[in-house]
N, C-alpha and C positions, 0 to 999 in steps of 0.2 A: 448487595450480595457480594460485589467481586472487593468493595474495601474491607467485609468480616471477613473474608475464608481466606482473599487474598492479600495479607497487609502490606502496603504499597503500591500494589495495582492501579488505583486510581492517578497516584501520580505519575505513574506510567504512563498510563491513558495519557494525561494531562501534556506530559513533555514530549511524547512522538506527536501529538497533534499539533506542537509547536514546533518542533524539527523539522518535520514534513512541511511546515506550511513557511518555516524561512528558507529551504532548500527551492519549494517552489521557488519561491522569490526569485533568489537567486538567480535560477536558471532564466525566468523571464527576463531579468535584468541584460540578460547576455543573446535573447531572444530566443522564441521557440515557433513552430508553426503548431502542434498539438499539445494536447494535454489531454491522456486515457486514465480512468480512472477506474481501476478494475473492481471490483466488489463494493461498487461507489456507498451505496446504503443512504445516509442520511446524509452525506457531506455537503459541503455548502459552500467550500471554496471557489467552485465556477463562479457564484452570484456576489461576491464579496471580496475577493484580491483583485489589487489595485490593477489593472494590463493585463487582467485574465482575457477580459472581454478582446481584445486582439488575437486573438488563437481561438483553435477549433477546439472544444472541450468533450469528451465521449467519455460518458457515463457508462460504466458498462457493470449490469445488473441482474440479478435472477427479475422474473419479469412480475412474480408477484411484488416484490418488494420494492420496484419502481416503479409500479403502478401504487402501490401506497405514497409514498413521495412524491408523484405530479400530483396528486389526490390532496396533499397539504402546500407544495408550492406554489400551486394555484390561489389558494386563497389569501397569499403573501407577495407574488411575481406573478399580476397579469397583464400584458403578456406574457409567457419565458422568453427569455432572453434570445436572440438567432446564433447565438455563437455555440451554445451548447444542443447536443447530439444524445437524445437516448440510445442506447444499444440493449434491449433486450436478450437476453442468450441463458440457457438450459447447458449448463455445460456436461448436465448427465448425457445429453442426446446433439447438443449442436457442438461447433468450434469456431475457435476466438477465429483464425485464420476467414471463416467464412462472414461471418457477421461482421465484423468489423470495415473491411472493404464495403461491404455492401451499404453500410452504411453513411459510406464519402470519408473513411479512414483512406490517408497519402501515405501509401508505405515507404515514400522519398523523403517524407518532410521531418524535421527535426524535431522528437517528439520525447516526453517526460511520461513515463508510465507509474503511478503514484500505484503501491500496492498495499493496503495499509488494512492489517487487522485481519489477514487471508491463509496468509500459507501457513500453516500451524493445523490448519483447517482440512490441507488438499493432501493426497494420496503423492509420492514422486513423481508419478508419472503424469501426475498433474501440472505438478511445480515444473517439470523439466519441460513438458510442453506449452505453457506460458514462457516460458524463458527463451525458448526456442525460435518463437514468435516474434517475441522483442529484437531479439541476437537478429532476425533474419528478416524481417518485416519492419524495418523502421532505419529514419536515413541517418546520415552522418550527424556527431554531434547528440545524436539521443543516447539517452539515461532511464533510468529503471531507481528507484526507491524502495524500499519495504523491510518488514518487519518482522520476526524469527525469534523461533525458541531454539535456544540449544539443546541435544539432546539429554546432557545429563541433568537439566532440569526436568525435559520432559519426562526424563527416569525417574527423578524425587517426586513428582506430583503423581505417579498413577499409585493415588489412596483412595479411600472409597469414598473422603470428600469430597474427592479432586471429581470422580464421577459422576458423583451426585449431582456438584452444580453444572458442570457440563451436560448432561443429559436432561437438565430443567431449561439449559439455554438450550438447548435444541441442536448441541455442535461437540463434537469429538475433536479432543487435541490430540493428534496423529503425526504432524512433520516436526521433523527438528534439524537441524545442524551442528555434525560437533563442534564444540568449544576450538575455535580458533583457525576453524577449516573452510571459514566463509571466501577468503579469498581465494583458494583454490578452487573452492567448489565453484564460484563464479566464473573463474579465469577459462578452466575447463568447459565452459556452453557458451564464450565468447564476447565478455566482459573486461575491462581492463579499467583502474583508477578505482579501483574499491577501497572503497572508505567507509570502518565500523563504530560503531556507537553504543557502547553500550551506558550500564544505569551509570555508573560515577561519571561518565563525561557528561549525560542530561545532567544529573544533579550539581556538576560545575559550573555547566552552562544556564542554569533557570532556576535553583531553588537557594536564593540569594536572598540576602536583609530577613524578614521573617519567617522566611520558608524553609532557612538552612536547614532546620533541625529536623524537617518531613525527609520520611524515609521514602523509598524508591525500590520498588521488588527489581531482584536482579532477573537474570538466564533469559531476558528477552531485551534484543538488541536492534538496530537500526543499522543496515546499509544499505550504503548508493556505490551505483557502476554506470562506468560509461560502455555503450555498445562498442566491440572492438573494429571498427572498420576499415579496413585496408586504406592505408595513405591519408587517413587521420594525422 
């Protein structure tokens, strides 16, 4: 559905699931104590990057939809692993602040908050209070990742087909950011080293040899920031 309506989309998909997962990298390589993984869903990188298993990993999930996932993990990882952490949470009625701690989240430790395929999804004052959380709950040396429509995209998409198939998936594209105002907008809730990504630098970076010629939908981009912490 999303490579008819949305041509390129898939390769979207395909290159932030690559970005994201050598960014991890990255960071483990320089070491981390967590890794939150906010609207986890299907992901699989706890079970499967190399020096994951060294760090705490927190799933954090609506609870019907990680109850689907241990329901098929199970029959692929038994036991699960100890180093990963479900977090169940309702963020209509609970908060990340609350559940997360209670669940053996260190808000000392130096921690990577992968946001991947979310905020496009959330209300501001949704965004702004995750963000808030990170900025203020997590220790030196943490980072935040994720993923973003700009607003003048999300201006060109509200067509009746853009409706249609969002309301067959069950989700309203609601947040955007304008074109070019990511690092302010970050600097601003306490972020510093933002670094953006959008479609021509994936399609520099990964659609090589016989993929050059696949297209790449634009207006949705990738950035990383570091938490800005005093005497960093």
């Amino acid at each position: 559905m999303y490579g008819r309506f949305f041509p390129g989309a898939i390769e979207f998909i395909v290159a932030r699931e690559r970005y994201v997962e050598d960014f991890l990298k990255a960071c483990l390589s320089k070491g981390l104590d967590q890794v939150v993984i906010l609207g986890a869903g299907f992901d699989t990188r706890a079970y499967r990057i190399e020096g994951i298993e060294k760090t705490r990993v927190f799933e954090v999930d609506h609870p019907a939809t990680q109850a689907l996932k241990l329901k098929r993990l199970k029959k692929v990882i038994d036991p699960l692993p100890d180093h990963v952490t479900f977090v169940p949470i309702d963020f209509n009625t609970q908060k990340l602040d609350e559940r997360l701690p209670a669940s053996g989240y260190d808000e000392h430790g130096k921690t990577l908050f992968i946001w991947q395929g979310v905020t496009m999804y959330l209300t501001p004052e949704g965004i702004d209070s995750t963000l808030a959380f990170i900025a203020n709950h997590s220790g030196s040396g943490s980072s935040v990742i994720f993923d973003y429509f700009t607003n003048e995209t999300l201006h060109n998409m509200k067509t009746a087909r853009t409706r249609w198939v969002t309301r067959k998936i069950g989700e309203r594209l609601i947040f955007g950011i304008d074109q070019g105002q990511i690092e302010p907008f970050l600097t601003q809730r306490g972020f510093c080293d933002v670094h953006n990504v959008d479609a021509e630098e994936l399609k520099r970076l990964y659609f090589i040899g016989p993929n050059a010629g696949r297209a790449i939908s634009k207006g949705v981009d990738i950035v990383s920031a570091r938490v800005n912490k005093t005497g960093d």
